[in-house]
C-alpha positions as CSV (number, residue, x, y, z in Angstrom):
1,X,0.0,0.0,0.0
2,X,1.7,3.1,-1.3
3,X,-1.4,5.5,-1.0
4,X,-1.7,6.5,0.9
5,X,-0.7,-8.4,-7.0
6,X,-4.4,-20.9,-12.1
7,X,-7.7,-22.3,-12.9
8,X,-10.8,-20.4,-13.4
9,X,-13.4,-22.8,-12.9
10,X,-14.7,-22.3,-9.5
11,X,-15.0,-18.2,-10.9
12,X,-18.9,-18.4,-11.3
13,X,-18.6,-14.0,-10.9
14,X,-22.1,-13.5,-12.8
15,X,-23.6,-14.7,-9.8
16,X,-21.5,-12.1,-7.2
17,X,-24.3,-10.2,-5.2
18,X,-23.8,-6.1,-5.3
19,X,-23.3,-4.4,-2.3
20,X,-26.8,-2.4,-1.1
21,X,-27.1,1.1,-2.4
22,X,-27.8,2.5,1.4
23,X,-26.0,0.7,4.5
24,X,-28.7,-1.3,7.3
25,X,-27.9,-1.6,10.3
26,X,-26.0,-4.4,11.5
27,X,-28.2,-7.6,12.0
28,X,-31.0,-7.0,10.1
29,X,-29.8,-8.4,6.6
30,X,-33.1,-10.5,5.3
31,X,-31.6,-14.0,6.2
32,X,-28.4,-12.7,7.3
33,X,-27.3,-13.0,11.8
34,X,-26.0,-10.3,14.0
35,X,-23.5,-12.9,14.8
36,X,-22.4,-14.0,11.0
37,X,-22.4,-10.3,10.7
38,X,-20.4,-9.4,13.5
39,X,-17.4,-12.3,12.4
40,X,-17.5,-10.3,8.9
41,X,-17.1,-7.1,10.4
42,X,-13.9,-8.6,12.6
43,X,-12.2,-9.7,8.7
44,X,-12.1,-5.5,7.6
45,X,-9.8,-3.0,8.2
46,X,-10.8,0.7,6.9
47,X,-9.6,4.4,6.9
48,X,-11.6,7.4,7.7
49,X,-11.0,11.3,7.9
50,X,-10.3,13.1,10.6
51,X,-7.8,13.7,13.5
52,X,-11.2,12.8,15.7
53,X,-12.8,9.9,15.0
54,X,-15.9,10.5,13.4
55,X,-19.2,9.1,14.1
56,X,-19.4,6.5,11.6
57,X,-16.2,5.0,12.3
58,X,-16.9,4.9,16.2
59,X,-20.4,3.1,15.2
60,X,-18.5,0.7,13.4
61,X,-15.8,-0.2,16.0
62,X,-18.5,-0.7,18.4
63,X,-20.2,-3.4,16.2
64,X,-17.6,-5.2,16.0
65,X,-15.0,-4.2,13.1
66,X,-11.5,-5.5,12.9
67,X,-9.3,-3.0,12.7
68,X,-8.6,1.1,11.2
69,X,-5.8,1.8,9.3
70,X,-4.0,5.5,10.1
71,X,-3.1,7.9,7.1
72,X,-1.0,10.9,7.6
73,X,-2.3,12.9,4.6
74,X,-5.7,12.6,2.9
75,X,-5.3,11.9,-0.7
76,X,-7.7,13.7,-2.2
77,X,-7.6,17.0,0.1
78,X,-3.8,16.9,0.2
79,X,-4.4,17.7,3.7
80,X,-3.9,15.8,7.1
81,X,-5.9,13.0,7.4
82,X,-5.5,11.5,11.3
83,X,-1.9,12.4,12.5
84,X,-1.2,16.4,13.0
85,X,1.1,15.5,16.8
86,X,2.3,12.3,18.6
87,X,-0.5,14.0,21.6
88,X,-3.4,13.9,19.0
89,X,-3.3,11.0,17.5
90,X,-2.5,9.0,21.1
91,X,-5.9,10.6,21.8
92,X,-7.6,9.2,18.7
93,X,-6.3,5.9,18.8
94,X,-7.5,5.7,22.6
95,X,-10.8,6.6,21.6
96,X,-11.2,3.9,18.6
97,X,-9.7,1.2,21.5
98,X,-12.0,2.2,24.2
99,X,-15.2,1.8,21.6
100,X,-14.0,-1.5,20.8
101,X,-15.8,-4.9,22.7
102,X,-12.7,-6.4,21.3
103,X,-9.3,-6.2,20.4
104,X,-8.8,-3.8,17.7
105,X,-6.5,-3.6,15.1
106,X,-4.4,-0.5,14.9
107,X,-2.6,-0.5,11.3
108,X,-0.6,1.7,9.5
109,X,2.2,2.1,6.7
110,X,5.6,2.5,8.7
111,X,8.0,1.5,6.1
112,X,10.7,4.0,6.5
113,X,12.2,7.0,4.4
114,X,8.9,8.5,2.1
115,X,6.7,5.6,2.6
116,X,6.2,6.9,6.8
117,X,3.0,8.2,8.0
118,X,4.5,9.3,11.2
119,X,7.0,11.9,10.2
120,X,8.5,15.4,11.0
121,X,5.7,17.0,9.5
122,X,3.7,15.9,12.5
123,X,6.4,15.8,15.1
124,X,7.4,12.5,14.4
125,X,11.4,11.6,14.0
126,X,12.5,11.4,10.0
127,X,13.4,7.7,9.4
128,X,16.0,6.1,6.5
129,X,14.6,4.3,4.4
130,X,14.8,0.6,3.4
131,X,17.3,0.9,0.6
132,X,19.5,3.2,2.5
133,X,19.4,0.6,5.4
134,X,20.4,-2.1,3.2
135,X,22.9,-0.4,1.4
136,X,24.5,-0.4,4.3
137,X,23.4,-3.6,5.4
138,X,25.0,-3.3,9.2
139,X,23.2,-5.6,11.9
140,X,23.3,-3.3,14.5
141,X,22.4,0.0,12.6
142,X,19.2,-2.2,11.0
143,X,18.9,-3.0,14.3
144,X,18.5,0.6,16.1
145,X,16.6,1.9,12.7
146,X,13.7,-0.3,13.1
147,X,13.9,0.5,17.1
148,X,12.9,3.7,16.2
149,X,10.6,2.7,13.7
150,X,9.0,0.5,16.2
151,X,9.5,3.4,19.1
152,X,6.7,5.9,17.0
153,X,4.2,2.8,16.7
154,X,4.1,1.8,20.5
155,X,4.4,5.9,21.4
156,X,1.1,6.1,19.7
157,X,-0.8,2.5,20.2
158,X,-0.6,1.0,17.0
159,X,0.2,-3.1,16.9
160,X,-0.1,-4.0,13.3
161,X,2.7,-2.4,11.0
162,X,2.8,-3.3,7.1
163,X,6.4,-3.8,6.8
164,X,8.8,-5.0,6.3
165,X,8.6,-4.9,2.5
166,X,10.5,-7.7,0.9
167,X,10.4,-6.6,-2.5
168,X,13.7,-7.7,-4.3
169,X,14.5,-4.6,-6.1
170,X,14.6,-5.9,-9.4
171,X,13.8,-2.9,-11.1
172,X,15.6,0.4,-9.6
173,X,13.2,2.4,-11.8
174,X,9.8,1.1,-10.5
175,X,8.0,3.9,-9.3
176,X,6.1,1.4,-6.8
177,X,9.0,0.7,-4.9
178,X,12.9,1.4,-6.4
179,X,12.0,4.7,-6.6
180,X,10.2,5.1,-3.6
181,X,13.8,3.2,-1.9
182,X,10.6,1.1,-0.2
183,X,13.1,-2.2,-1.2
184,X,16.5,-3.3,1.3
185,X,18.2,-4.2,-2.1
186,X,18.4,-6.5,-5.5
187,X,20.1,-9.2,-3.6
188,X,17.4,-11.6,-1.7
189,X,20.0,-12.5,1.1
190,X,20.0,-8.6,2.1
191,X,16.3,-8.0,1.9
192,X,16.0,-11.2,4.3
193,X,18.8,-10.2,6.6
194,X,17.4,-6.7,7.1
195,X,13.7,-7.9,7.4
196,X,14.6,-10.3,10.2
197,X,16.3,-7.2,12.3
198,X,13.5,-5.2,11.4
199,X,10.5,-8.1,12.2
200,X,12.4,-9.2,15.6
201,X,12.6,-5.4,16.6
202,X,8.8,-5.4,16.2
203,X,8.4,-8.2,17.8
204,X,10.4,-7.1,20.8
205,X,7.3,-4.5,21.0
206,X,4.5,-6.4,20.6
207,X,3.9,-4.9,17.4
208,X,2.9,-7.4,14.6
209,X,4.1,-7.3,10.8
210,X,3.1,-8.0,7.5
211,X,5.3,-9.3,4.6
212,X,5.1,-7.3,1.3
213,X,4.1,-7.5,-1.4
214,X,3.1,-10.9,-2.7
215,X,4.6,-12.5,-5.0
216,X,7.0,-9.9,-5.7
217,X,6.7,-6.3,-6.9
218,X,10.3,-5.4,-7.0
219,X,10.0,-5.4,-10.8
220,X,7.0,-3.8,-11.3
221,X,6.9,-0.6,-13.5
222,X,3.9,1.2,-11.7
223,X,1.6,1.4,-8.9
224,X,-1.4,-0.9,-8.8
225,X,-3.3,2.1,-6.2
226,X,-3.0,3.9,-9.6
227,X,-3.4,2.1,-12.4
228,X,-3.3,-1.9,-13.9
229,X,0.7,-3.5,-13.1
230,X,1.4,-6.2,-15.0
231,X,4.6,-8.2,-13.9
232,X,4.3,-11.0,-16.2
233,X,7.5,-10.1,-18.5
234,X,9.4,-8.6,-15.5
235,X,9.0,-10.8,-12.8
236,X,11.4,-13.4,-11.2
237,X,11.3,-16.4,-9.4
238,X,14.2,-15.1,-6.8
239,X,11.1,-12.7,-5.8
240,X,9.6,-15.2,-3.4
241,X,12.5,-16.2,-1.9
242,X,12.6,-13.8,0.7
243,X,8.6,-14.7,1.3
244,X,9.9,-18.2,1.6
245,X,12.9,-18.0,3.4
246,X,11.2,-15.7,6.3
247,X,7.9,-18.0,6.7
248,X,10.4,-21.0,7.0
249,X,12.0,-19.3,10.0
250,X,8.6,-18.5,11.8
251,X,9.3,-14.8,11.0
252,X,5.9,-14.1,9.3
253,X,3.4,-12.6,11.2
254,X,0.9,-11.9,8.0
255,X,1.3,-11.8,4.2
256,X,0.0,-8.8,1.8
257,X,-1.2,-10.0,-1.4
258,X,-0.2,-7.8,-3.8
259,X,-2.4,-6.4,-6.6
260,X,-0.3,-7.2,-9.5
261,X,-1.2,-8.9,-12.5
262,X,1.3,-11.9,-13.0
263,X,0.4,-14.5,-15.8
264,X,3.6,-16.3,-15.0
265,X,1.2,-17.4,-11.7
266,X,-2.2,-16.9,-13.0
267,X,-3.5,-16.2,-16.6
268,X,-6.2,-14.3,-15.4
269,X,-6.2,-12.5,-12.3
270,X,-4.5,-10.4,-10.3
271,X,-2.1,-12.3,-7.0
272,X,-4.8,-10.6,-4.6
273,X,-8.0,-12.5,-6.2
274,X,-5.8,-15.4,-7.4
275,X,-6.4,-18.9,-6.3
276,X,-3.4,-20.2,-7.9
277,X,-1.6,-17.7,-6.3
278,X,-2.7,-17.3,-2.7
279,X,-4.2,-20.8,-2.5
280,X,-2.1,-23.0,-4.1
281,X,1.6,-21.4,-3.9
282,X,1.5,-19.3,-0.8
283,X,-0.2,-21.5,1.4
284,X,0.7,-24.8,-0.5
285,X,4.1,-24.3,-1.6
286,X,5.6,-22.1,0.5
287,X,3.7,-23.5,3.6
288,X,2.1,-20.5,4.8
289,X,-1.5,-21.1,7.1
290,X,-1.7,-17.8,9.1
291,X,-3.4,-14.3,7.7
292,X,-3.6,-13.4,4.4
293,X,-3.6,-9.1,3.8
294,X,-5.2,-7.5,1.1
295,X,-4.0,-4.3,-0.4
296,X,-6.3,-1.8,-0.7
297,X,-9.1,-3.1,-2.1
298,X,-10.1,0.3,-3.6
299,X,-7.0,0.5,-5.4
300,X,-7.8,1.1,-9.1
301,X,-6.0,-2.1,-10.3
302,X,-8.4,-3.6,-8.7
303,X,-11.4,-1.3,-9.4
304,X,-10.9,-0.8,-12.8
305,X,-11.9,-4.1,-14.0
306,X,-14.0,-5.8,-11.3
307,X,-16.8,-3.9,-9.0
308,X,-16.1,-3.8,-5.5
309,X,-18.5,-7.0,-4.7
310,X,-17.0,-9.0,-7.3
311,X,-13.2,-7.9,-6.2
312,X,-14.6,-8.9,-2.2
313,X,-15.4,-12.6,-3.5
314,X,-12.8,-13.2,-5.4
315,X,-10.7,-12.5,-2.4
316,X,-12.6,-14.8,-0.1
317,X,-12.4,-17.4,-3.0
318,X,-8.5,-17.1,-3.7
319,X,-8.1,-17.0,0.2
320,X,-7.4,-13.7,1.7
321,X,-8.4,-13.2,5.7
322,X,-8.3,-9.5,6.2
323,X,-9.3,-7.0,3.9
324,X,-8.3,-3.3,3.9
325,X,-10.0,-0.6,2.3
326,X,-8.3,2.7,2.7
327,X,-11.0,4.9,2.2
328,X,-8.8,6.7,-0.1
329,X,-9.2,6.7,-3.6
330,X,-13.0,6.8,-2.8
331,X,-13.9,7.7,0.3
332,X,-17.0,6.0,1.4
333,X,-18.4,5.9,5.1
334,X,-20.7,3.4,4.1
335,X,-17.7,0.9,3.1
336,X,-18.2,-1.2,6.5
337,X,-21.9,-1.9,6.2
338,X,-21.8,-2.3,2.1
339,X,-18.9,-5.0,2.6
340,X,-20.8,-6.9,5.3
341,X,-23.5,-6.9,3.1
342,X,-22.1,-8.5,0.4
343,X,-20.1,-11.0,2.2
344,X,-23.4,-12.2,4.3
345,X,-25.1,-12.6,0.2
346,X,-22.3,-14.6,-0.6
347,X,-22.7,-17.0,2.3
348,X,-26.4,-17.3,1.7
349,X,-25.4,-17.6,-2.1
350,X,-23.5,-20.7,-0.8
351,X,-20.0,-19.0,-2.4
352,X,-18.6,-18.6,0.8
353,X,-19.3,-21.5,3.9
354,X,-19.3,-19.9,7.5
355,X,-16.8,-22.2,8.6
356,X,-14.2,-20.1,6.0
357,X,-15.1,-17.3,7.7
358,X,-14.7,-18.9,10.7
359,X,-11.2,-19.5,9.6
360,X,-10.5,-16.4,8.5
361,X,-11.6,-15.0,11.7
362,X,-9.0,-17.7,13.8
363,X,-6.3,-16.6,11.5
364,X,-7.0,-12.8,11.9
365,X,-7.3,-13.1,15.9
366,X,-3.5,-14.2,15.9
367,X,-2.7,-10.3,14.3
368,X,-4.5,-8.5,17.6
369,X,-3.3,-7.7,20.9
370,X,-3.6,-10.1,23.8
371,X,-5.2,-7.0,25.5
């Protein structure tokens, strides 16, 4: 997430209910349970405006949603969005915890260097970024960069950080991530020796991570919140390796699915709404059985081709847990009740069983606080 990636015959998509045109309140979906509706809820992570939380947001925390992701600037006002000083947005995230019954998810995009929502501009250290951290690829400076990192996130309240990226930086002129300096470096043992100091730091906190972005978007030549990435000439297989490598050491915490288009993997769709990609490689071949991350799922790679109820099953089908909407290339307050909506038609459809959700839900209770 900058803004701020197999067989089709299970892809039955004409049959994908829309999402309501005005929200309900929770529960009262013809055939639908406050309890089915409330285990949705816990699977979606969204962003809203304001350095107060606004009512909308607080309704939503209170029945039930998983998690909120922070933004320091709103995309389309180019102004601040919920971090203006370490004192105000302690304050907000207080306020989301203490209207959650549960154990909410706090998120944001702490990369480092350009890619850092907590920054001077709201009285918040500057940070290096990955690439100049791997350039030069020093244990013990790694070490005490991601220590800061991890410092703002705790100051504050947050517990789920999406980092480390593990991009291989294939292609220095990718203005997704060489550009950006959002990768450690072209060489996979780097990128895995930096994400391990960065991940254990995090750990040390009590701060979760998420691995980024799947399967590799070191060589892609755009940005999928933008526009449609295709990877398919670009890509390599060296860009799982680090994915591999850092899920076989028990360093994975999550996995974002990345929104690029990658035919190498899947003719057809994109790694986030892929089967053969999430399904069968992640979890299959690389072993991987905790949460799945979407990127945005308003991210016009996404958008531009499938409406947002189609993009949601597709998800669910190809096996993502959690799914984020940033609430910024469209901001809609409505996103929460509009998304439970359509996930309680596909379970009545039959698309979706409860007991996936149910194992979504397991898998996304390991990425909260134990309090």
């Amino acid at each position: 997430m900058v803004v701020v990636a197999g067989c089709e015959s299970h892809r039955a998509t004409s049959s994908t209910p829309q999402p309501s045109g005005s929200p309900r309140p929770s529960g009262s979906s013809p055939g639908g349970t406050a309890a089915l509706r409330r285990k949705i809820a816990s699977l979606l992570v969204v962003g809203f405006r304001g350095t107060e939380a606004p009512n909308w947001i607080i309704k939503a925390v209170r029945e039930g949603l998983g998690g909120v992701i922070l933004f320091d600037q709103d995309l389309e006002t180019k102004t601040a969005r919920n971090i203006r000083s370490p004192e105000q947005v302690t304050r907000l995230v207080k306020t989301l915890k203490d209207a959650s019954p549960g154990r909410l998810i706090v998120s944001i995009d702490q990369e480092g260097g350009p890619t850092s929502r907590l920054n001077p501009s709201n009285g918040f250290p500057a940070t290096r970024s990955e690439a100049e951290i791997g350039a030069e690829n020093s244990t013990s400076a790694t070490r005490d960069w991601a220590r800061g990192l991890v410092a703002g996130l705790t100051r504050i309240g947050v517990n789920l950080n999406y980092a480390p990226v593990v991009d291989v930086n294939v292609n220095p002129d990718s203005r997704a991530i060489g550009m950006l300096g959002r990768s450690f470096s072209a060489d996979p043992d780097v990128v895995v020796s930096n994400a391990t100091q960065e991940i254990q730091a995090h750990r040390a906190a009590g701060v979760k991570t998420c691995l980024k972005h799947f399967p590799g978007s070191g060589s892609a030549a755009g940005n999928t919140d933008f526009e449609v990435v295709d990877v398919t000439d670009t890509w390599q297989e060296k860009e799982l390796e680090p994915f591999q490598r850092l899920i076989q050491a028990g360093l994975a915490d999550s996995v974002m699915a990345a929104h690029v288009l990658n035919k190498q993997l899947d003719p057809t769709y994109p790694a986030s709404l892929s089967t053969a990609t999430v399904t069968d490689l992640l979890r299959g071949r690389l072993g991987w059985h905790g949460p799945v991350v979407s990127d945005d799922m308003q991210a016009v790679a996404v958008t531009d081709r499938y409406g947002a109820a189609e993009a949601v099953d597709l998800a669910l089908q190809a096996g993502l847990d959690l799914l984020v909407f940033a609430n910024q290339q469209v901001y809609d307050p409505g996103v929460v009740e509009e998304t439970i909506d359509t996930i309680t038609g596909l379970v009545r459809a039959g698309r979706i069983t409860e007991d996936r959700i149910d194992q979504s839900v397991a898998r996304v209770d390991s990425l909260r606080p134990k309090r």
